[in-house]
Every structure is written in C-alpha cells, then in structure tokens.
MMTF fields as JSON, N, C-alpha, C and O atoms, coordinates in Angstrom:
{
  "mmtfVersion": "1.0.0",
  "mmtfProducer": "UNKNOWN",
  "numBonds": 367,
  "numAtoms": 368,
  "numGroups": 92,
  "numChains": 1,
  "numModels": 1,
  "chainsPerModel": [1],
  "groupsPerChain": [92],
  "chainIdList": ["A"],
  "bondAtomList": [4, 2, 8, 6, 12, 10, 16, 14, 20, 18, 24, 22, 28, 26, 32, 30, 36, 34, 40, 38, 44, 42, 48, 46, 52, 50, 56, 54, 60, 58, 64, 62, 68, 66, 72, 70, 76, 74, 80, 78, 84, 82, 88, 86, 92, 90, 96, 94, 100, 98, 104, 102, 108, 106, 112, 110, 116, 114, 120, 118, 124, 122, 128, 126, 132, 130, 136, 134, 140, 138, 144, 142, 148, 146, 152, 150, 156, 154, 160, 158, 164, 162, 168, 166, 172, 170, 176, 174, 180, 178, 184, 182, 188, 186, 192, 190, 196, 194, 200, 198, 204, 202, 208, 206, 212, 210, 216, 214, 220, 218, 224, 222, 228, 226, 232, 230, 236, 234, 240, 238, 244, 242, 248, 246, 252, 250, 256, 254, 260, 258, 264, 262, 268, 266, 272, 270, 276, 274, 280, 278, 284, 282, 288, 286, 292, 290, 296, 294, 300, 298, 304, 302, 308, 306, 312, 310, 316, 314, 320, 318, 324, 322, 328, 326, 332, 330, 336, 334, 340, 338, 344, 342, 348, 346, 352, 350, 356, 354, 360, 358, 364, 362],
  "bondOrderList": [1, 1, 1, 1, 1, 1, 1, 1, 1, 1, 1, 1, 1, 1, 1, 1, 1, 1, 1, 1, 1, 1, 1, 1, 1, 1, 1, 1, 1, 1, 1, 1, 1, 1, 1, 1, 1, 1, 1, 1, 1, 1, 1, 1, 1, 1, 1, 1, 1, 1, 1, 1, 1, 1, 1, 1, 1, 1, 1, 1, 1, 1, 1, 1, 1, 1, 1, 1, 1, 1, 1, 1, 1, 1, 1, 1, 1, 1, 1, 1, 1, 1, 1, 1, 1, 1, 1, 1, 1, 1, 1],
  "groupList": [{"groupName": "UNK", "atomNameList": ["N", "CA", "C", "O"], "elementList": ["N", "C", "C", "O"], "formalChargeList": [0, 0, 0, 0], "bondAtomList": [1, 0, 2, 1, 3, 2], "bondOrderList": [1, 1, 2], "singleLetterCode": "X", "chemCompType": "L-PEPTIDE LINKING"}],
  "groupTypeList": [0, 0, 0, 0, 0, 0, 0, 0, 0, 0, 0, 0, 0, 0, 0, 0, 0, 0, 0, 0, 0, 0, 0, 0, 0, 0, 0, 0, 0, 0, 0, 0, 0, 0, 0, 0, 0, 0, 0, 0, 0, 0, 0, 0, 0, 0, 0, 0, 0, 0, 0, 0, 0, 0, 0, 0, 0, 0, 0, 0, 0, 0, 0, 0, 0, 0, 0, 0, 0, 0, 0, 0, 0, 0, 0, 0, 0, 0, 0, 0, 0, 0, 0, 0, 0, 0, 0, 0, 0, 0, 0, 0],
  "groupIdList": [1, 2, 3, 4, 5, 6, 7, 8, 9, 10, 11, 12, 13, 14, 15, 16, 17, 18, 19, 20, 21, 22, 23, 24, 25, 26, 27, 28, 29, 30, 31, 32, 33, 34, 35, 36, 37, 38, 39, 40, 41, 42, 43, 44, 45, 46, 47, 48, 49, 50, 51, 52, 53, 54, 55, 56, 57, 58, 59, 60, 61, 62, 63, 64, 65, 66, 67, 68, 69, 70, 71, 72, 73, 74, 75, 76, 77, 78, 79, 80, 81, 82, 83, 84, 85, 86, 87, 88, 89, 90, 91, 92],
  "secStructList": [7, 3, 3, 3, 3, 3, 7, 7, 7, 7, 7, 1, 1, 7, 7, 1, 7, 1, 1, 6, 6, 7, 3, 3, 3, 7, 7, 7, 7, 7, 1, 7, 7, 3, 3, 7, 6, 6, 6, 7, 7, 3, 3, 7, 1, 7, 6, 6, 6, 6, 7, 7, 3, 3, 3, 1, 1, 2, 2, 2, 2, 2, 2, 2, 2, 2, 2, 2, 6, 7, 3, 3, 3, 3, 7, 7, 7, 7, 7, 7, 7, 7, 7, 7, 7, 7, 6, 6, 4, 4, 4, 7],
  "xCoordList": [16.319, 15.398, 13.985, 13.408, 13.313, 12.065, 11.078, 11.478, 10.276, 8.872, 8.116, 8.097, 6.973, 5.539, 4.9, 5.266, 3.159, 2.066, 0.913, 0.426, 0.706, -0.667, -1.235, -0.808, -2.394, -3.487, -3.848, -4.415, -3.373, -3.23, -4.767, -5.805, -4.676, -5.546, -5.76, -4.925, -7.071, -7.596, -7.295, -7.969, -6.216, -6.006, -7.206, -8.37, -6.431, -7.315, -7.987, -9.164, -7.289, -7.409, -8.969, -9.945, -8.478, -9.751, -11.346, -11.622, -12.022, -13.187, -13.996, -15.053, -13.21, -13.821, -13.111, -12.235, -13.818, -12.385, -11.844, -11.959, -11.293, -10.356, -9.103, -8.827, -8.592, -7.692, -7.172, -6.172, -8.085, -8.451, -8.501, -7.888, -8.961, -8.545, -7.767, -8.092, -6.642, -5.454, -4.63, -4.752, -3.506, -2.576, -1.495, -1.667, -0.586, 1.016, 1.7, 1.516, 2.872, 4.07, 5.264, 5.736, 5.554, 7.02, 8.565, 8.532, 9.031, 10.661, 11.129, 11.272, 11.327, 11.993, 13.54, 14.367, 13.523, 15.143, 16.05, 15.785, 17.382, 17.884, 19.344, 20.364, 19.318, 20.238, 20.095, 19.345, 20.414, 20.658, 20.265, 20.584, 19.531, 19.774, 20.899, 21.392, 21.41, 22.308, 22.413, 21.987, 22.709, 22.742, 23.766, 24.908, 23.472, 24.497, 25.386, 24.956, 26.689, 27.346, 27.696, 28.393, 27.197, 27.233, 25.813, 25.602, 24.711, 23.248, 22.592, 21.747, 22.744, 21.992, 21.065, 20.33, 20.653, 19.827, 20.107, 21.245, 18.881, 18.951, 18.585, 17.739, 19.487, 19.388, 19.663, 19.647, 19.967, 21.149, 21.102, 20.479, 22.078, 22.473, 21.204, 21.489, 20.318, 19.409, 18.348, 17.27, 18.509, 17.25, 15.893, 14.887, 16.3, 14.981, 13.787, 12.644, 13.918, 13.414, 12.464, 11.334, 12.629, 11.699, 10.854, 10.171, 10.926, 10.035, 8.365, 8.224, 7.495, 6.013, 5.676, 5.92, 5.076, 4.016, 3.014, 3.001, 2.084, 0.06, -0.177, 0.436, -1.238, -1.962, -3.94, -4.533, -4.357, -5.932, -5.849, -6.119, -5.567, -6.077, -4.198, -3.041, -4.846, -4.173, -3.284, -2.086, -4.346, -3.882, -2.615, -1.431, -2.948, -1.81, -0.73, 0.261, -0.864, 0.156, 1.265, 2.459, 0.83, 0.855, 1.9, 3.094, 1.243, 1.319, 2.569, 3.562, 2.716, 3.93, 5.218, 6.305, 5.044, 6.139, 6.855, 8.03, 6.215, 6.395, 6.811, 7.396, 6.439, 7.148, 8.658, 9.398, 9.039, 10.244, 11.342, 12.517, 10.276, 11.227, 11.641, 12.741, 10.056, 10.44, 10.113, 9.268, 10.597, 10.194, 8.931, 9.282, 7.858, 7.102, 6.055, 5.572, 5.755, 4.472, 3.912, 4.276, 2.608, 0.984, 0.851, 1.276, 0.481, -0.106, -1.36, -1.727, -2.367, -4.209, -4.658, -4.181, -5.65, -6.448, -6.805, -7.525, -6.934, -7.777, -9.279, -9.453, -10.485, -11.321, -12.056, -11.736, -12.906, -13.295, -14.591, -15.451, -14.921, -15.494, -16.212, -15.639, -17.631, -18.147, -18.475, -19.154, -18.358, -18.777, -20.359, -20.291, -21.586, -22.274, -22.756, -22.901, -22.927, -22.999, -23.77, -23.185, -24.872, -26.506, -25.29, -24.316, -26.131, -25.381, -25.767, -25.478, -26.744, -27.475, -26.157, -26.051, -25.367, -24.631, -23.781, -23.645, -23.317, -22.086, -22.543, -21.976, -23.692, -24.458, -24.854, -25.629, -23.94, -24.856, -23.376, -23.49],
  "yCoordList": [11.369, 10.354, 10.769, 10.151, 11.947, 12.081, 11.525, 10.721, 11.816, 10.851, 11.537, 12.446, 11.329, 12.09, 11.209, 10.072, 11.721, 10.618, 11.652, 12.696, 10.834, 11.24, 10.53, 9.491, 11.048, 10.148, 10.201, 11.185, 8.786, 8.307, 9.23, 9.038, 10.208, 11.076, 10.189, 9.355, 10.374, 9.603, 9.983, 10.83, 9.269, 9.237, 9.762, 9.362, 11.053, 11.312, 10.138, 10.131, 9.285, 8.329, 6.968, 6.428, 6.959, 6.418, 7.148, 8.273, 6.175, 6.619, 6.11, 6.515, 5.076, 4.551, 5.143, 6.007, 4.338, 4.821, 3.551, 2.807, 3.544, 1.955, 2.821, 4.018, 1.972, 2.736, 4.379, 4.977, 4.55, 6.277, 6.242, 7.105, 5.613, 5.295, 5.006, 4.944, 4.797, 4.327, 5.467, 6.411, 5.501, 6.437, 5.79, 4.613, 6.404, 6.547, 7.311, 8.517, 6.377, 6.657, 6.316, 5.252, 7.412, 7.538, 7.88, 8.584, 7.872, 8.863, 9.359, 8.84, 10.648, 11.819, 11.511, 10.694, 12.357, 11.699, 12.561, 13.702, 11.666, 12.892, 12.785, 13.236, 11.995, 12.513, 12.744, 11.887, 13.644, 14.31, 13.319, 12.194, 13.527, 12.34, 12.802, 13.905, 11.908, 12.397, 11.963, 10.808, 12.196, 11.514, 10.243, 10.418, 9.156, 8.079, 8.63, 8.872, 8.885, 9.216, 8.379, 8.78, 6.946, 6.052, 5.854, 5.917, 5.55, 5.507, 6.42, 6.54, 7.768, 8.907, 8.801, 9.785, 7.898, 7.345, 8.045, 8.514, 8.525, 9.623, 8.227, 7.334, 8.581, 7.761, 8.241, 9.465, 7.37, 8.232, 6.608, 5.546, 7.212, 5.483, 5.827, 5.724, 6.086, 6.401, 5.68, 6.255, 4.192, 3.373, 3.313, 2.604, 4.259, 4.76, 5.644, 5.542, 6.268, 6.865, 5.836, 6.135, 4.341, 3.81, 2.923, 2.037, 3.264, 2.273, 3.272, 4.433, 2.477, 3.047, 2.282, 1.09, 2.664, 1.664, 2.051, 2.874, 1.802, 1.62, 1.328, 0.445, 2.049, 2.044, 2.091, 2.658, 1.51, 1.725, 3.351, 4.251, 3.619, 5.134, 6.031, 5.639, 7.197, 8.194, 7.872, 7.956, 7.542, 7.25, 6.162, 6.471, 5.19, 3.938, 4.083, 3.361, 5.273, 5.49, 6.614, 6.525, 7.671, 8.236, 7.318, 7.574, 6.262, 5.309, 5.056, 5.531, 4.348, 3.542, 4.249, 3.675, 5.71, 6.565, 6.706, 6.362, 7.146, 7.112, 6.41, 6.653, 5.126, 3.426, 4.064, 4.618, 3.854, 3.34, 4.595, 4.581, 5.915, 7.191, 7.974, 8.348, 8.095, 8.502, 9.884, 10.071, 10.656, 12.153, 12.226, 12.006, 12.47, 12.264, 13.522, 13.873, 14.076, 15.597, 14.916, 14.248, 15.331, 14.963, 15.503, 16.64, 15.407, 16.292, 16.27, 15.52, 17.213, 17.267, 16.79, 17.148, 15.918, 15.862, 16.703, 17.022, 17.668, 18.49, 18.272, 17.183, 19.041, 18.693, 18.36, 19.13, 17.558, 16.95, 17.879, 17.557, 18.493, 19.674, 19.373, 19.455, 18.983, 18.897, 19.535, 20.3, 19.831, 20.854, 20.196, 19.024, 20.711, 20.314, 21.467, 22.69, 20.349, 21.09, 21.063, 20.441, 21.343, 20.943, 20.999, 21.671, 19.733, 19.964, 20.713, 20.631, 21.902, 22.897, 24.059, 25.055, 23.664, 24.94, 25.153, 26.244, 24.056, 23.714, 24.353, 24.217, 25.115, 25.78, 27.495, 28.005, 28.354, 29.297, 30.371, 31.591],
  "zCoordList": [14.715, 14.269, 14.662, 15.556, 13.937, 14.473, 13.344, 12.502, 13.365, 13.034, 13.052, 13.882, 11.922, 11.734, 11.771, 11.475, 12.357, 12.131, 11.546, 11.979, 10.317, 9.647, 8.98, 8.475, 8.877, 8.689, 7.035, 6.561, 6.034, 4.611, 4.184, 4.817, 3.042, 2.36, 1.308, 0.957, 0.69, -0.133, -1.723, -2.309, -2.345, -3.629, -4.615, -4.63, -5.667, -6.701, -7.271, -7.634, -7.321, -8.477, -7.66, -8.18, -6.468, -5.633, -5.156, -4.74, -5.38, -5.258, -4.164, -3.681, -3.878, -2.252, -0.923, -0.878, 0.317, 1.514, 1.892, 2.866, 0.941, 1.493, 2.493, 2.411, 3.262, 3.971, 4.322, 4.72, 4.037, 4.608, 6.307, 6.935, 6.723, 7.936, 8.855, 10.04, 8.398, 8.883, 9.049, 8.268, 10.307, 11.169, 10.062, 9.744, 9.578, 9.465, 10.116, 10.283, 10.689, 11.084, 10.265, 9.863, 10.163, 9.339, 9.259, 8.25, 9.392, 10.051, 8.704, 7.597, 9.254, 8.364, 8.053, 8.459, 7.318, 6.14, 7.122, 7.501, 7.532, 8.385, 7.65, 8.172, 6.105, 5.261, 4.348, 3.88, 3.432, 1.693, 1.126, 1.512, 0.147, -1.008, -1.724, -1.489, -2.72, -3.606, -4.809, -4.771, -5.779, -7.384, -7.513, -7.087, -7.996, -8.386, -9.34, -10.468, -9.018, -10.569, -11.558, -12.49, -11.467, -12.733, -13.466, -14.677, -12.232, -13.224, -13.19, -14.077, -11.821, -11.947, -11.21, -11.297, -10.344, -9.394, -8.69, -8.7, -7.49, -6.916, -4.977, -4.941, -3.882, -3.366, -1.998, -1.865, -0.73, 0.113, 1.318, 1.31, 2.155, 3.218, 4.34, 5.533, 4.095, 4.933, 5.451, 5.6, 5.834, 5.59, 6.796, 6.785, 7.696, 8.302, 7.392, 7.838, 6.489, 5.441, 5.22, 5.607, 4.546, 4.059, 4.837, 4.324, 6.557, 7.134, 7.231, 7.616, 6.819, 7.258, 8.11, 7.928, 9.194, 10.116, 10.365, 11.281, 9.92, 10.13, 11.12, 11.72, 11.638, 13.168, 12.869, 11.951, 13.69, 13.138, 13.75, 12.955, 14.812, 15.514, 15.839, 15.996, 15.793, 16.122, 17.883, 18.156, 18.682, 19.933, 19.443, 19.576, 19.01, 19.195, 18.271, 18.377, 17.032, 16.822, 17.726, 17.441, 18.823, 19.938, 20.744, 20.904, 21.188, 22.314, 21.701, 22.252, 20.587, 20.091, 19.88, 19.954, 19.573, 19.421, 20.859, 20.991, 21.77, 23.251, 24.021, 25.076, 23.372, 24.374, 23.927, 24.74, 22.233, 22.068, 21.899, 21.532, 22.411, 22.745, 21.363, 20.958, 20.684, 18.863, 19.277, 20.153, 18.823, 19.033, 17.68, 16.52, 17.938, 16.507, 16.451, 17.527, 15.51, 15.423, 14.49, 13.522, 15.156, 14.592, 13.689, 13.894, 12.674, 11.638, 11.294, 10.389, 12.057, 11.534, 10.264, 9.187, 10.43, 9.101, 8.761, 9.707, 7.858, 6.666, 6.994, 7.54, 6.806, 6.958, 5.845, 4.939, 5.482, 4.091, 3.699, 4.52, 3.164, 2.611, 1.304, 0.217, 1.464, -0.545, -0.973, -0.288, -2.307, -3.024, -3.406, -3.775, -3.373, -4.028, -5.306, -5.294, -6.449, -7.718, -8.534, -9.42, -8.952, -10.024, -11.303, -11.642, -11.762, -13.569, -14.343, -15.537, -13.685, -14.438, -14.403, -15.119, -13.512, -13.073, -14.518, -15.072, -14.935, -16.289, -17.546, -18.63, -17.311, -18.448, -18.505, -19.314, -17.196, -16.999, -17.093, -16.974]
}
C-alpha cells in the first residue's frame, strides 16, 4: 500500500492557477486491472486506487503519510519555464 504525493499540474485546457497549488496523495494500484468479460469494462477489486487526498503544502501531505505509516515518494514539481515569443517571430 504505498502512496505518491504530487503536486496537481496545470491542465492544457486551463488558463488560470486554480488549484495548482494543492499536494496530492494517492495510493498506487497494487492490483491488475482486468477486462469485464460481459461489458468489456476494464476494472479490478482494488478500491485504494480511487482515494485522492488534497493537502494545501507538501509538508502536511509528508506529515499525514507518516502518522498513519503510508510508505509514500515525493515526486518534484517540474520547473515552470516561459517561452517568450514576438509575433514577429511567426513570419521569419
């Protein structure tokens, strides 16, 4: 039952930082999925898989793994990097 915590990346599709801020904690699948052989649904008895829990900071998601004895790895933010671009550039 181990667990990752990282920090929610900001959707292509978003243009603000709404919850970009926020720690996830998650637990890793520690069974197969497998195909339904009547609807084809792809599934497994695994229901630690679908818990998320939100933390404002990295520390308290830390803290919380540790009380209740989660084995959990950090995973670094990426560093956010802009491109800056003249619209003269789209012409040369």
């Amino acid at each position: 039952m181990t667990a990752r915590i990282y920090q929610r990346p900001k959707s292509a599709m978003q243009s603000g930082k709404a919850r970009v801020d926020e720690w996830v904690l998650e637990f890793e699948q520690s069974e197969a999925r497998r195909a339904d052989p009547l609807m084809g649904w792809t599934g497994s008895g695994d229901t630690q898989a679908q818990i998320q829990l939100k933390f404002p900071s990295k520390d308290e998601a830390k803290a919380y793994a540790e009380k209740y004895g989660i084995p959990a790895r950090v995973h670094a933010t990426p560093p956010k990097t802009l491109k800056l671009q003249a619209y003269a550039d789209n012409f040369r």
